[in-house]
N, C-alpha and C positions, 0 to 999 in steps of 0.2 A: 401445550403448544410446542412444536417444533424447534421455535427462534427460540425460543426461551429456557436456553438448559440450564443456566445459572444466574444467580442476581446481579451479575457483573455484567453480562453481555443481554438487558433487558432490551439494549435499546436497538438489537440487531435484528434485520428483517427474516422470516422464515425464505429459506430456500433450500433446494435439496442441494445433494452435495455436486451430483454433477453441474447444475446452474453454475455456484459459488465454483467451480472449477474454469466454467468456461470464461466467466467473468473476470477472476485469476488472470488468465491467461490473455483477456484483453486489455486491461491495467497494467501488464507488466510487457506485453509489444505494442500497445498504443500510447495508451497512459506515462508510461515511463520515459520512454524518447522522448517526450510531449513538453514533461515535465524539466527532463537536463537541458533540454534547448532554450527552454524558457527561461530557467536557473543562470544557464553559462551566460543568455542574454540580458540577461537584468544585472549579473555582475558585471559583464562588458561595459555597460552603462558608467557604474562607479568610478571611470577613469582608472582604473587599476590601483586598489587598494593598497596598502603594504601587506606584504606575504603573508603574515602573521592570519591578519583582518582577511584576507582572504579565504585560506585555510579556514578559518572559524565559520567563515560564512557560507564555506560548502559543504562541512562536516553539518552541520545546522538543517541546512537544506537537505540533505543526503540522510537524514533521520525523521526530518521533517513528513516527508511525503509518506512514508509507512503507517506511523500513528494511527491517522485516522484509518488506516486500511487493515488495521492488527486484526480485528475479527471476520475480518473476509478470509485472510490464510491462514486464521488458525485450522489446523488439522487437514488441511489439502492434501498432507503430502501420505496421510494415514487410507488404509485400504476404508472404500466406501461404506460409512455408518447405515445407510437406508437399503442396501443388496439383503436380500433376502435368496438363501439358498433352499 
């Protein structure tokens, strides 16, 4: 199978590379905005933490949202696995 190159990433759906690019690409101009507006507004909420607690809660955040997206970009930025010449 395709999705399945290693037993680390079993639980990643098969797609080809350019799919996972175009997908890429709308997670990081939709997805992303999406997400700091969200972030800055849930912290606005807090009444303005102290600096510190702040800091910690955006670096947190700002890590947070990749994770689960690690196996989507791994290897985006490598020339097309599936191109056959």
């Amino acid at each position: 199978m395709r999705g399945l190159r290693n037993s680390k990433a079993a639980y990643v759906i098969a797609m080809s590379y350019r799919t996972r690019k175009m997908l890429c690409l709308v997670v990081l101009v939709i997805g992303l905005p999406a997400y700091i507006i969200t972030a800055t507004t849930l912290v606005s909420v807090l009444d303005r933490p102290h600096i510190l607690v702040e800091t910690a809660i955006y670096l947190g955040l700002g890590v947070a949202w990749a994770l689960p997206l690690k196996s989507l970009f791994r290897g985006i930025g490598r020339e097309d696995p599936d191109k056959t010449e």
